[in-house]
C-alpha positions as CSV (number, residue, x, y, z in Angstrom):
1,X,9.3,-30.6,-36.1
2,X,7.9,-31.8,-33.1
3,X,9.0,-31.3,-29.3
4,X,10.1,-34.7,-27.4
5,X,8.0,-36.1,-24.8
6,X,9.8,-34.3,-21.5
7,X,8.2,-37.6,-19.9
8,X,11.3,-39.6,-22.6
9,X,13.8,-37.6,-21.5
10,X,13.2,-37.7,-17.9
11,X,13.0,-41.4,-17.9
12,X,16.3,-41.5,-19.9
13,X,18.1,-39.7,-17.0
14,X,16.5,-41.7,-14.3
15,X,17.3,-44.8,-15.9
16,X,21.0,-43.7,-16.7
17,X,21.4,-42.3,-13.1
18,X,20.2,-45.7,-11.4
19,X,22.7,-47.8,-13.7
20,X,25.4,-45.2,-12.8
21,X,24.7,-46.1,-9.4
22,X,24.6,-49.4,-9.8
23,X,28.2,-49.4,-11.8
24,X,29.2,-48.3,-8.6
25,X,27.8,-50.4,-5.8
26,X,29.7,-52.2,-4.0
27,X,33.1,-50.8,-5.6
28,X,36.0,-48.0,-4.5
29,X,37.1,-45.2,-5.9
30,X,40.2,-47.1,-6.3
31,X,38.4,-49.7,-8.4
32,X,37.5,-47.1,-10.7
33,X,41.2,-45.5,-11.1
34,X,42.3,-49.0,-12.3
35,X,39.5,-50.2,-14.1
36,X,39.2,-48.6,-17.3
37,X,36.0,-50.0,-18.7
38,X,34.4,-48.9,-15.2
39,X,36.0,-45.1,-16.0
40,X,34.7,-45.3,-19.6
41,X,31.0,-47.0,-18.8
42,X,30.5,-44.0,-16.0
43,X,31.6,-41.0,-17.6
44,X,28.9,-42.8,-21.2
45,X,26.2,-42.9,-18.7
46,X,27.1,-39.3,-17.2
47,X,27.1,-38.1,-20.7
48,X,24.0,-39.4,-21.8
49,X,22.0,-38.2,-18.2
50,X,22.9,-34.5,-19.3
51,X,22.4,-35.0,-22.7
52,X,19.3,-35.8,-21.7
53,X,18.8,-32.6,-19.6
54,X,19.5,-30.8,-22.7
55,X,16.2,-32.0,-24.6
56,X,13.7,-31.3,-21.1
57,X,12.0,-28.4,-21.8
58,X,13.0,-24.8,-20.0
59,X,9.0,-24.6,-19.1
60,X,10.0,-28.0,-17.3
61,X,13.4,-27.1,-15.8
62,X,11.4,-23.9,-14.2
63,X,8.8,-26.4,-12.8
64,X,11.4,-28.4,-11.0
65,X,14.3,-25.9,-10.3
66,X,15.2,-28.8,-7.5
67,X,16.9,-30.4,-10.7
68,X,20.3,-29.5,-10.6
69,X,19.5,-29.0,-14.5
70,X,22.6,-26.7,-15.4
71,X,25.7,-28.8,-13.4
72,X,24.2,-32.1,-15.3
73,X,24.5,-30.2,-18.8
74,X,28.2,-28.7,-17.8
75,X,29.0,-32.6,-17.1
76,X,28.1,-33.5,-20.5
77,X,29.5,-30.8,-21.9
78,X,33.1,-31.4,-20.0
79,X,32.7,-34.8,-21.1
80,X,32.5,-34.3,-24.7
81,X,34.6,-31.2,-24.9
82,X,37.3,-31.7,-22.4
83,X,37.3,-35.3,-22.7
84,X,41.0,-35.6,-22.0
85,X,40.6,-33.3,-19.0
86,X,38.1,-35.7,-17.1
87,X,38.5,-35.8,-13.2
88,X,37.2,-39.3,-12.0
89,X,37.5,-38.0,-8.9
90,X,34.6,-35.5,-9.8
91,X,33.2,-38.2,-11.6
92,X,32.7,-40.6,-8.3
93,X,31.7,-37.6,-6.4
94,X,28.8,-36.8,-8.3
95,X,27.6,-40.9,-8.8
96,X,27.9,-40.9,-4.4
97,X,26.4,-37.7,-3.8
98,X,24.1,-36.0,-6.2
99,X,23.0,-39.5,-8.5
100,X,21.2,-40.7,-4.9
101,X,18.8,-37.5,-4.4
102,X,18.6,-36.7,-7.9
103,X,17.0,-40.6,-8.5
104,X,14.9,-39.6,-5.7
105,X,13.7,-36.1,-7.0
106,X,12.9,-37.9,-10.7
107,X,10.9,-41.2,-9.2
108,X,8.6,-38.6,-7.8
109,X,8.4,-36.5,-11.1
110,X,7.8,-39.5,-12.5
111,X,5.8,-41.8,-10.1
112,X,8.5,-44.2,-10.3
113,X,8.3,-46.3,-7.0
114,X,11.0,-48.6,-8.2
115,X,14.2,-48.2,-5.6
């Protein structure tokens, strides 16, 4: 069996982080307490972006220990295993604060100029 691209999954979590983001601009975190499809969209794309931690290679998580590699992966895993216990406060937390460097931190990985 062969290893995934690192490159495939990085890009995965850019890409879900920026549209995370984006859900977002522009709203409150009152918008999200009575907006259910907004709840449900953020905590998909939340899941995916650690899911997509999961499949980056530990030689690449020790190259860029900036990553906050191991909170992303216990989001995912809250989200699937606790998913009746999900804090949307938490939830807007993390798209305000950590989505913004950590889009930042993968461009450059990446090369990704796009803002």
């Amino acid at each position: 069996m062969s290893r995934r691209d690192d490159t495939v999954s990085l890009r995965q979590m850019l890409d879900h982080a920026r549209e995370a983001v984006a859900l977002c601009r522009g709203k409150r975190y009152a918008d999200l307490l009575t907006d259910r499809n907004m709840a449900l969209a953020l905590a998909r794309l939340l899941h995916i972006l650690g899911e997509a931690a999961t499949r980056v290679s530990l030689p690449t998580h020790a190259r860029y220990s900036d990553i906050p590699w191991a909170d992303m992966i216990a989001i995912r895993d809250r989200l699937v295993h606790a998913y009746d216990k999900i804090d949307l406060e938490v939830l807007w937390d993390v798209v305000q604060n950590d989505l913004p460097p950590l889009i930042a931190a993968l461009q450059r990985i990446l090369g990704d100029p796009d803002t």
